[in-house]
N, C-alpha and C positions, 0 to 999 in steps of 0.2 A: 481489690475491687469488691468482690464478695463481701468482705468482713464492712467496708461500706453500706454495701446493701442491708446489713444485719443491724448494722446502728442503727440504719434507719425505720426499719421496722419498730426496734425497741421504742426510740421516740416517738413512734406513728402511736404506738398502743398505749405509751404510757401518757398521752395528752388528752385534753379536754376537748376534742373536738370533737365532733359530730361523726360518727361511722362514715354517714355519707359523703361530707367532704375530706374526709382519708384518703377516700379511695379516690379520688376525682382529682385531689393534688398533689397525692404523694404516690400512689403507684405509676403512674406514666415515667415519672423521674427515677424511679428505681428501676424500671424497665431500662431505659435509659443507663443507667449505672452498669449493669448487667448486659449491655450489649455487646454482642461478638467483639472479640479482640481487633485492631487496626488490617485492613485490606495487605493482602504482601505485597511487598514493594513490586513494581513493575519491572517485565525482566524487558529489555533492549535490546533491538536486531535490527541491522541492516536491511532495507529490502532494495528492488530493483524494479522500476514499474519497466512495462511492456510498452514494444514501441509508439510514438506516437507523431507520424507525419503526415503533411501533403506532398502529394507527386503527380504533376501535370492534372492538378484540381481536383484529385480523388485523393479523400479524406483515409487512413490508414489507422489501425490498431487503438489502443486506449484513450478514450478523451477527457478522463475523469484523473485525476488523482489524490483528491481528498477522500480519506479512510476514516471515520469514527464509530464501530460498531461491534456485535456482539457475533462470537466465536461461533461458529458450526464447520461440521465437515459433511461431505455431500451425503453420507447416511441421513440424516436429517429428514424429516418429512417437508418440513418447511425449509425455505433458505430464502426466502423475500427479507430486504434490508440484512442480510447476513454476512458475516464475511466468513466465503466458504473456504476450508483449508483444505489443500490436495497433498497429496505427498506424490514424485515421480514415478514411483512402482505402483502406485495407483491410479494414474492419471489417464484419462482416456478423454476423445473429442464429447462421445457423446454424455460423459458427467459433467463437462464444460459447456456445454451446451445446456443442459438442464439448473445449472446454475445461472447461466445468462438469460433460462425461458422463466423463469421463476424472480426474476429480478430482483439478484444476490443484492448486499452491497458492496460487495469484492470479493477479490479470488486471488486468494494466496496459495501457488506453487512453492513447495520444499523441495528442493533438489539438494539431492545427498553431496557430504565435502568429497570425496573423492568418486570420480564420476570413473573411474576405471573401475570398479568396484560394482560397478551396475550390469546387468545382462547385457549383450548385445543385440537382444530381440528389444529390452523397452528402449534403448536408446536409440535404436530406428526409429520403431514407432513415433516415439517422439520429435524426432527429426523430420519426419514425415507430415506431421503435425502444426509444424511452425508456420508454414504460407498459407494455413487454414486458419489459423488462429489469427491471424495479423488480415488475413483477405475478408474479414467481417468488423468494421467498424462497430465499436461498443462502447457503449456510455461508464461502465462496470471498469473500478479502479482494477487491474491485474498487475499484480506484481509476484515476482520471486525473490527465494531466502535460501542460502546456504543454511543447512542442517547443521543444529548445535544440541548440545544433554538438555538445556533448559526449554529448546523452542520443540524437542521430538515430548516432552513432558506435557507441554501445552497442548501439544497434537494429541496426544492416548487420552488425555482427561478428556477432552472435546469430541473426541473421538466416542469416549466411553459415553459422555453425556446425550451426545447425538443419537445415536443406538438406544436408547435405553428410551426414545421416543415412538420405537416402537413395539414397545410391549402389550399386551392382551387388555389389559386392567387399564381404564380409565384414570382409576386411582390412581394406580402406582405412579401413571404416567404424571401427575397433577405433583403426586407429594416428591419424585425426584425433582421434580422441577422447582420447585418451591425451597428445595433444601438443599440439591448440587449448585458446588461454584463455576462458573463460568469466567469467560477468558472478554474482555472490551479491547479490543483492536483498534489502536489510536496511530496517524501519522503524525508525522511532525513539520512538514514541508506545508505551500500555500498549493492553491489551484496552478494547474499549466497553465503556459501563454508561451503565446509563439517569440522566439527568438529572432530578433530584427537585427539586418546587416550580419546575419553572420557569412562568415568566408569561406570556404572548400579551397585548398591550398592543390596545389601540384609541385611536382619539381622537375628540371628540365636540367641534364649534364649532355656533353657531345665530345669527340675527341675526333679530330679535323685528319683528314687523308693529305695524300700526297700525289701529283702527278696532274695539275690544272685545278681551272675554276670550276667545271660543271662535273665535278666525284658524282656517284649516285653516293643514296643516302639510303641507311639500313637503320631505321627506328624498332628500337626494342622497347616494349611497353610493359608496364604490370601495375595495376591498382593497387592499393596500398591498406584501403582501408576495410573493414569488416562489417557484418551484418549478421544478427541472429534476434530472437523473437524480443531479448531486453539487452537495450542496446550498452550497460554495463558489465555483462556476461558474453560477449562476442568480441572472441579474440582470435577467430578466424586463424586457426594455425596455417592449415592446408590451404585454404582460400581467406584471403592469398596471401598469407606468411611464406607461403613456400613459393611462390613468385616471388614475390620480394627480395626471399633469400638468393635467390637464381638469378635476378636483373643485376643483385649487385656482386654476385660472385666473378659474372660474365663481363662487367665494367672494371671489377679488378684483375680479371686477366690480362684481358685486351689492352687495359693501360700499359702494362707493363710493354706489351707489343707498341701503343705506338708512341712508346717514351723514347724511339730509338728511330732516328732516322732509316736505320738499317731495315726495319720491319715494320714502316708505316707503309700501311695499306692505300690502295687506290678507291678506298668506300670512308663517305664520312660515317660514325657511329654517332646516335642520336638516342638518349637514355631517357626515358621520361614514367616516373612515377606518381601516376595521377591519384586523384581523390576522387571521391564522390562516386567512386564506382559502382557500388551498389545501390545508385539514386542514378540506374539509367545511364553512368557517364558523364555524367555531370560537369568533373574535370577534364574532359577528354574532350568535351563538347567543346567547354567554350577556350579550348588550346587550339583545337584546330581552324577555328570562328577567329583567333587573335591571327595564326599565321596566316588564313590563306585570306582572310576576309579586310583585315585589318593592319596589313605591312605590304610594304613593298617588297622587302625581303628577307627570304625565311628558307631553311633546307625542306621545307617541306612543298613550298611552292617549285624547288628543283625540281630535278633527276630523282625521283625516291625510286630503290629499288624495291623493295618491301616493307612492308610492319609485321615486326614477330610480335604477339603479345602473350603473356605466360600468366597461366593460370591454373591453379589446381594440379602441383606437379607433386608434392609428397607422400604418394603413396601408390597404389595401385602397378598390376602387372602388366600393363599396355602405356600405348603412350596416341593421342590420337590429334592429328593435326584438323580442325576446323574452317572451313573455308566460305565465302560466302560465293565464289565463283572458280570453278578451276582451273588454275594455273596453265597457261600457253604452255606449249613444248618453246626449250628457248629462251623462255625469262626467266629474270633470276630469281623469284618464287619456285617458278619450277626447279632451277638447280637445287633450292635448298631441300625441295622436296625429295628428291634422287640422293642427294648426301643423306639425307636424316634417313631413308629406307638402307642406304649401305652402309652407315655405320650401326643403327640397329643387328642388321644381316650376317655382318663381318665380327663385331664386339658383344652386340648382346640379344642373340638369335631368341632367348627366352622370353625378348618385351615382345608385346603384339601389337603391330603399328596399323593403324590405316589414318587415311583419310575420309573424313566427313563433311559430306556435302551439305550445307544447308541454306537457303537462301534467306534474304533480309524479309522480314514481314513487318512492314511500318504500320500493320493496322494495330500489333501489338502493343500493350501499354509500355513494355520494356523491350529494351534488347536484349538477345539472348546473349552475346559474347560483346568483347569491346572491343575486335577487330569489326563488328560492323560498324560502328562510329567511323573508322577509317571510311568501309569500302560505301559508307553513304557520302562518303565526296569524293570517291570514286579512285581511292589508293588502293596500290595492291597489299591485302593484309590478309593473315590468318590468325588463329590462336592454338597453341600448345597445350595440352591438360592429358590428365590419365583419364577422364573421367569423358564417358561419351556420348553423352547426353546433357545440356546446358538445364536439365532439369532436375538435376539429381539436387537431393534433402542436402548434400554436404556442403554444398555452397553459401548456403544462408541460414546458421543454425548455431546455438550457444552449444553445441555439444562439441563444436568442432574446434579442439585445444589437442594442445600439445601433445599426447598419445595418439594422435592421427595423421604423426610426420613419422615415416621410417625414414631414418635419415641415410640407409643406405642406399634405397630407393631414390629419394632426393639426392644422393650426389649420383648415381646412375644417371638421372635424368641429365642432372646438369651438364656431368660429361658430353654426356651425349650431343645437346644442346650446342656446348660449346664446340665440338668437334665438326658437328654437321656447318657452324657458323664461318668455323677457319681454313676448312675443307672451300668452303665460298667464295672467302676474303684472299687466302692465301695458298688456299691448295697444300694445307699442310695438316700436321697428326697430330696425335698424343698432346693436348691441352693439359695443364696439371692443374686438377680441382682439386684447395683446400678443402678437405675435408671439417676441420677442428674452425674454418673459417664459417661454413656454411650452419652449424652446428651452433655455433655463437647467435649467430642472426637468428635462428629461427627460437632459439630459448630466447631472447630477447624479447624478438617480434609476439611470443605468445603468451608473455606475460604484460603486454600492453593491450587494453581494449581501444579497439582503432575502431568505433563507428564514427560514420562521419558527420553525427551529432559531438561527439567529443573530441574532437583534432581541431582544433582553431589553427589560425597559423602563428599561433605560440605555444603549440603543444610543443612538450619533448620530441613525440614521436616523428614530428616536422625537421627541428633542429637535428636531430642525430641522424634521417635518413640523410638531409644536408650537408652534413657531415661528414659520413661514409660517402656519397658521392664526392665529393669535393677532395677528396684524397686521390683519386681515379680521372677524375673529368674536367675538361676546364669548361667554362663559361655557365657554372651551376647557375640556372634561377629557379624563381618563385613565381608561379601563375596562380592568379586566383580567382574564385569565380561566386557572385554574390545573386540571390534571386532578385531579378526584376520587383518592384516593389508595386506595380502597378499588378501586373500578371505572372507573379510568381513561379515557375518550374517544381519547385519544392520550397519545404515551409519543414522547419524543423521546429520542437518543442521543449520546454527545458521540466523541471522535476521530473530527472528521471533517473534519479538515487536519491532516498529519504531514509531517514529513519523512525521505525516502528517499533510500538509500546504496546506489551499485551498486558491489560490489570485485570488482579482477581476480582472480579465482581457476583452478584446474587442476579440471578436472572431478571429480566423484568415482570415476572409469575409474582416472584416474591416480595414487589413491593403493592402488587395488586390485592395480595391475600393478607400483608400486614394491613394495608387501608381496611382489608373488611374485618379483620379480628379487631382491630381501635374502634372503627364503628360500632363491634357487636359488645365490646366490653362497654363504653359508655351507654348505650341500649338497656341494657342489663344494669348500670348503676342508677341508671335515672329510672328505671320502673323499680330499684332498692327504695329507695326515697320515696316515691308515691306509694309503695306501700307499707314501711316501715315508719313513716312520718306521724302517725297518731300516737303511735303506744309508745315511741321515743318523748314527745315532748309531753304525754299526761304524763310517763314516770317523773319527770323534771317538777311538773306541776303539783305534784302530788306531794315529794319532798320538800320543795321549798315553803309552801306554805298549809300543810295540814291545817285544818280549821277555820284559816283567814277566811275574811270576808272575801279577797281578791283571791279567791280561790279556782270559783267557780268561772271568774272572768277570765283569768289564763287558760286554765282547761277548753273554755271555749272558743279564742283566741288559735289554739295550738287546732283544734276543731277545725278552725275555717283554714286553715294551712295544710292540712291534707288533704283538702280539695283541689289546692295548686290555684285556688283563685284570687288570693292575695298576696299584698308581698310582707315582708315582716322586717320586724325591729331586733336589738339585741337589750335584751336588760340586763342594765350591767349589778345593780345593789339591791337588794330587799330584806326589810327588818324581818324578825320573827312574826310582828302582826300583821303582817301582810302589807302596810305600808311601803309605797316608794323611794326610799331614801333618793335618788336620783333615776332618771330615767332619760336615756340618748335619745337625743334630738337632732332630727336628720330629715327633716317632712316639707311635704310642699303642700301648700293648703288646695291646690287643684286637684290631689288626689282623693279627698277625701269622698266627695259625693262619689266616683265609680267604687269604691270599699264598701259603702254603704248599698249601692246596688248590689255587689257582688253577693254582700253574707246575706240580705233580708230574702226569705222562702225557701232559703236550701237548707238550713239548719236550724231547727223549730227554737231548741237552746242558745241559738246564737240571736233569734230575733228576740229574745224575751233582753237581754243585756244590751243588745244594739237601743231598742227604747229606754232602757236606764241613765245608759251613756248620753242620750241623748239632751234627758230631760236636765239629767247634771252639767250639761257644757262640759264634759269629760272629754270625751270624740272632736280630737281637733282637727287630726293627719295619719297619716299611715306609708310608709317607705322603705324600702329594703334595705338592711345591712345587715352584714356580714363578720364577723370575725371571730378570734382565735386564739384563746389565753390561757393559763393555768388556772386548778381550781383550789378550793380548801374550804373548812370552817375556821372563822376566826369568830370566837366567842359565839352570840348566839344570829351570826350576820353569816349565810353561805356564800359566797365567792365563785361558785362556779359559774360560768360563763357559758350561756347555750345562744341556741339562736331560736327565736318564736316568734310572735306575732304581738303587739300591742295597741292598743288604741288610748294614747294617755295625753295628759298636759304637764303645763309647768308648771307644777307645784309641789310643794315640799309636805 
């Protein structure tokens, strides 16, 4: 490239042409030649945009998700049309905040590959963080990115570039900007649009008692699906993988019980694994709307004896039953209540059990647990969780993966569970909880992300929980439940996994400051020319014809051209005597009389030859051309090739 630019030079110097048009055609293009090497290729990364739904007509999390823009991180002084970059150990509400008051062009969270690996205080925080994040509609694309060598590279330079915005010196701050590269943040996906007809699936298994028509009926329930702030990073281990794993550990017991006439029970079991849980119940809703609203008959329009429903059982040193009314002395809620405190008492004196009381508040946007879906049509139901507060960050949060099941803890519970239920059923002990079975389910379940944006009912996750029930339960179905299209419940949205392209680019500084150096270089060439234009073309004048008659006419010609008030010819031949052997013809007879205005009273020597010309019908036209040849003498005829001024005819 170089040795390019060097030829070209040589050629530039060694030719006939005018200084001034050198510079005006041939360095732009050596600039050009000489221009920074090719941009580095764009490095590639998965991102994750942040959620984005309606629920009961309130509008929820991101609504934006087209990304075209340039790199900052929240050090920055400016962050307007930016996309700001966070990293998780740095991430706080109020730098989130200050990017959305500043009206980023997005907001790229980095969250590290391995999330065990992080404190336990930010990944609170952060947890804590997500129903704040998602509880302010924003126009600002947000998304997240697994940490990779190339995308933490992208971060320290942008990082470094950002900082360095705020230094003392104007200057400085002007010339790094002008000369650091920067990072263009490009998606690849279209704008969201709402997802139409999609379905929220459920599943429904039962395994039928013995001893008449009207059995009571013990429905055991567990949501299925997850929630956290990007709904492709919410793989809900503990909520509610760890229900899950417990609904279906508890269906493979029990089958085993009433695969045998011997030890079928006088309660029908009623298995049902909903969706939409974290959309308010969604699935739950419109199950209960199918049996009791919509059939004539249904176990739930019986005898129910309770609804167990399990939720958030993997972890934690208590265990705490939720109620939305307390259980009569006498009913079979109650019993189950009095079992699960004696076998807690008797087996594992170290859980801390109570009961929480909390009543339904329908002014709420959501429910708090999905035993109130039950007790709003007036079933007896409670819910199971370690957790004792329906408000806790663990419920609804991408952090919540597979390091947040003790799975010793889960089969405790499950014991438990299952002992308190047979203690009910059957007034019997010692349940044998697979262990290696429970263990399977939940490594499964938390390597699938289950929002209930992504489970259609052709997901895997659908099929295989069908599955495993179906091995256990007879009369497995599918309930599904699709929003009202008129008056929608929820409204889900689709781009909500893309892929993201970071390229090196020059900031937009630098192509501000190129404009003004082109402008200041041609500035600079064209006052070369107005003032170097005289003493170039008398030297020309001077050479070609010493002594001619037409001597003094060029000279004066080349005079009215460094005025910049006419335009000029190029003569191509001239003899020794100053004669024209040829002379280019390029004129238009309309220019002629503004020529003659232009030269007569600005230059005393130019009016004395304008009358000569005159009187001789010499002065016919006058026109501008241009061009660019080689020179030489050949015999006593010079060949060099300028550009100047003439006023001539056709004549030999």
């Amino acid at each position: 490239m170089f040795e390019e630019a060097s030829e070209v030079f040589d050629n530039m110097f060694k030719s006939s042409f005018p200084l001034t048009l050198t510079f005006i055609v041939f360095l732009p293009a050596v600039l050009i030649l000489v221009s920074p090497l090719p941009a580095e290729a764009a490095h590639e990364f998965t991102v994750y945009r942040m959620q984005q739904y309606d629920l009961q007509g309130q509008n929820y999390g991101s609504r934006n998700a087209i990304l075209n823009t340039e790199a900052r991180t929240v050090e920055a002084e400016v962050l307007s049309r930016r996309c700001v970059m966070m990293r998780l150990a740095d991430f706080s509400y109020e730098k989130y905040q200050k990017a959305l008051r500043q009206s980023a062009g997005a907001v790229v969270i980095i969250l590290p590959k391995n999330m065990s690996t992080m404190p336990q205080d930010i990944v609170q925080q952060f947890m804590e963080l997500e129903p704040e994040l998602l509880a302010t509609e924003t126009i600002v694309p947000v998304y997240f990115a697994m940490e990779d060598d190339e995308l933490l590279s992208i971060y320290t330079q942008t990082q470094v570039s950002s900082s360095s915005q705020g230094s003392s010196s104007a200057a400085e701050v002007l010339l790094h900007s002008a000369t650091a590269n920067g990072f263009q943040m490009v998606t690849s996906g279209a704008q969201s649009k709402a997802v139409s007809d999609w379905a929220i699936t459920s599943l429904e298994g039962r395994l039928a008692g013995v001893g008449g028509e009207d059995l009571p009926t013990i429905v055991v329930v567990a949501h299925y699906d997850s929630f956290g702030v990007a709904p492709w990073l919410s793989y809900g281990a503990d909520s509610n993988g760890s229900g899950v794993a417990v609904l279906l550990e508890l269906a493979r017991l029990f089958s085993r019980l009433y695969s045998h006439k011997r030890t079928q029970a006088g309660y029908n079991l009623l298995f049902f694994l909903s969706g939409g849980g974290k959309f308010n119940y969604q699935g739950t809703k419109r199950w209960l709307e199918d049996n009791l609203d919509h059939t004539e008959s249904s176990l739930l329009q019986d005898n129910v004896a309770f609804v167990l429903c399990l939720d958030t059982l993997g972890n934690g040193d208590g265990l705490h039953l939720h109620v939305s009314k307390p259980p009569k002395e006498g009913s079979p809620q109650h019993a189950l209540l009095k079992e699960l405190q004696m076998v807690v008492s008797e087996q594992y004196p170290d859980v801390k059990f109570s009961m929480v009381h909390k009543k339904i508040n329908l002014a709420d946007d959501t429910l708090a647990w999905e035993h109130e879906r039950f007790g709003i049509r007036r079933l007896p139901a409670f819910t199971l969780s370690h957790l004792e507060s329906h408000r806790s960050a663990a419920r609804n949060s991408i952090m919540d993966m597979r390091p947040h099941v003790d799975l010793k803890k889960l089969s405790r519970n499950t014991k438990l569970i299952a002992e308190a239920l047979a203690r009910v059923i059957y007034n019997l002990t010692e349940k044998q909880v697979q262990e290696e079975q429970l263990a399977s389910l939940v490594d499964w379940l938390t390597t699938q992300p289950r929002a209930a944006q992504l489970v259609d009912k052709d997901s895997t996750v659908v099929s295989t929980l069908e599955y495993y029930l179906g091995r256990y339960l007879k009369d497995v179905k599918r309930h599904f439940v699709r929003a009202d299209k008129r008056d929608p419940e929820f409204v889900f949205y689709d781009q909500l996994k893309q892929t993201m392209n970071a390229y090196r680019v020059k900031p937009a500084i630098f192509d501000l400051l190129l404009a003004l150096c082109i402008a200041a270089y041609l500035g600079v060439v064209y006052l070369a020319v107005q003032v170097r234009g005289h003493s170039h073309y008398a030297h020309y004048a001077q050479i070609l014809m010493p002594g001619s008659d037409y001597m003094f006419f060029s000279f004066m010609v080349v005079t009215v051209r460094l005025g910049n008030e006419v335009h000029a010819l190029i003569f191509k031949r001239w003899r020794w005597d100053g004669r024209p052997a040829y002379v280019s013809q390029n004129t238009t007879s309309s220019s002629r009389p503004s020529l003659i205005r232009t030269c007569e009273g600005r230059f005393p020597e130019s009016d004395i030859i304008l009358k000569q010309l005159k009187t001789q019908s010499l002065l016919t036209a006058a026109h501008l051309t241009l061009d660019s040849h080689g020179a030489g003498w050949h015999g006593n005829v010079y060949t060099k090739w300028f550009t100047t001024c003439h006023f001539g005819s056709d004549y030999l």
